[in-house]
N, C-alpha and C positions, 0 to 999 in steps of 0.2 A: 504494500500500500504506500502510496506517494503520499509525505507530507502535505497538508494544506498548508497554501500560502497564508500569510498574517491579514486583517484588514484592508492594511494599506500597500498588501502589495496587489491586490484581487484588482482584476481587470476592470475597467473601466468601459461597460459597452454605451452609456449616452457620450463620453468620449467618443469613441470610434466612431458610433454614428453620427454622429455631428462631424467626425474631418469625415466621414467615409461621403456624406450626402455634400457638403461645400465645398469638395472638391470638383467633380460633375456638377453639381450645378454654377458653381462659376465658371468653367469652361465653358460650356454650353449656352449660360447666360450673355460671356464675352462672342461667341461666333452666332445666336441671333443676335444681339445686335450692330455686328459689321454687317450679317444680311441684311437685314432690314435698311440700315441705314443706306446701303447700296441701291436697293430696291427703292424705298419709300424715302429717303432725305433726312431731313431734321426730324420729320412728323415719326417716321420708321426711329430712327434714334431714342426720341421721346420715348416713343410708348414702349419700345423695347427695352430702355433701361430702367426705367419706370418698372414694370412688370418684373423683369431680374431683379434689382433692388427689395422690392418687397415679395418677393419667394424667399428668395436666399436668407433674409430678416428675421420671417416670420417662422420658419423652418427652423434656424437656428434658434431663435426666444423657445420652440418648444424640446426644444434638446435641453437646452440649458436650463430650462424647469424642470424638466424631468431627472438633471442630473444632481438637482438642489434637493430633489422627493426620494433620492435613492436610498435605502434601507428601512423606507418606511411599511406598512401595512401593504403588500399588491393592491389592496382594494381603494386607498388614498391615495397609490401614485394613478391609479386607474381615474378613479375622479379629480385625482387634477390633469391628468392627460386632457379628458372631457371635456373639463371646463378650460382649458388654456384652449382650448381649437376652438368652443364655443363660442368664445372672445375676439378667437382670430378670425371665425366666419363672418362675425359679426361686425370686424372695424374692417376687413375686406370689402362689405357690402356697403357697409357707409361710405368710403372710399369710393366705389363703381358709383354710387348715387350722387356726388358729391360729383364726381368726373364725368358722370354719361354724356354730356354736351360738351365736354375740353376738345377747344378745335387745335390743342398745340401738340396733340400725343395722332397717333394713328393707331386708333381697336384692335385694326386687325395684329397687327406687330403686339399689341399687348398682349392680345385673348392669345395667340399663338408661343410669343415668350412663356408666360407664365404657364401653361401648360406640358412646354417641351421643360424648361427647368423643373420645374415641381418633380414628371415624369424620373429625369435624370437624378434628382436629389435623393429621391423616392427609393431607386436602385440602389443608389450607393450606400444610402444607408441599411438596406437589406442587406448588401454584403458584406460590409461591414460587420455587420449585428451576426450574421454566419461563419466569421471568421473570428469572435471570441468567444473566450473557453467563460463562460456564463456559468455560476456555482447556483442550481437551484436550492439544494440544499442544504446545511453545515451534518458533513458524516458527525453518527454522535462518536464521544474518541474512545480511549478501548479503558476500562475499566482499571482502578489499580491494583497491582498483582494481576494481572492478566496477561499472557502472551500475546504480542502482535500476529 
């Protein structure tokens, strides 16, 4: 049996996912928008940095709550997951409502940004979260006077 490692030395997966998902998504946020800006100008520009800006943000704000929630109850970090997205749905839509008539951005470069980034972030941070060694449980340790 392999010792367990101490506290602090135990893998970090809202770490990982958070570089594993801002890494692709700022790549991908940077190349739409040199397209867009190619395609659509200043307007493609706008709304594509615009849209990368606030993916990659918003993404990050919930790694880093979740990485603030770690060792607590599953069922607390579960409800603050909930609630941190419910908040993020919600100043998103304020945000589209607040912007629906901005003739300085171009929709299409945004609806398409934020999609393909979110997509990419999304990924990375799956792989991410599959390439660390995740401890569900603490083994109980071996009795004293006990043989290993």
């Amino acid at each position: 049996m392999t010792p367990e490692p101490s506290a602090a030395h135990r893998p970090d997966p809202y770490g990982a996912m958070l570089r594993g998902g801002a890494v692709p998504s700022i790549v991908v946020g940077v190349v739409a928008i040199a397209v867009f800006t190619l395609v659509d100008g200043s307007l493609g520009f706008a709304g594509s940095a615009l849209a990368a800006a606030l993916v990659v943000l918003s993404t990050a704000s919930t790694m880093l709550i979740l990485r603030k929630m770690a060792g607590l109850d599953p069922r607390v970090v579960f409800m603050g997951a909930m609630v941190s997205y419910f908040f993020k749905v919600m100043l998103l839509g304020v945000f589209l409502v607040l912007f629906r008539n901005a003739e300085w951005l171009s929709p299409i470069a945004f609806a398409i940004t934020a999609v393909v980034v979110s997509l990419a972030g999304t990924i990375g941070e799956i792989v991410a979260f599959t390439r660390v060694k995740t401890y569900i449980y603490d083994e109980p340790g071996t009795p004293s006077g006990a043989r290993p």
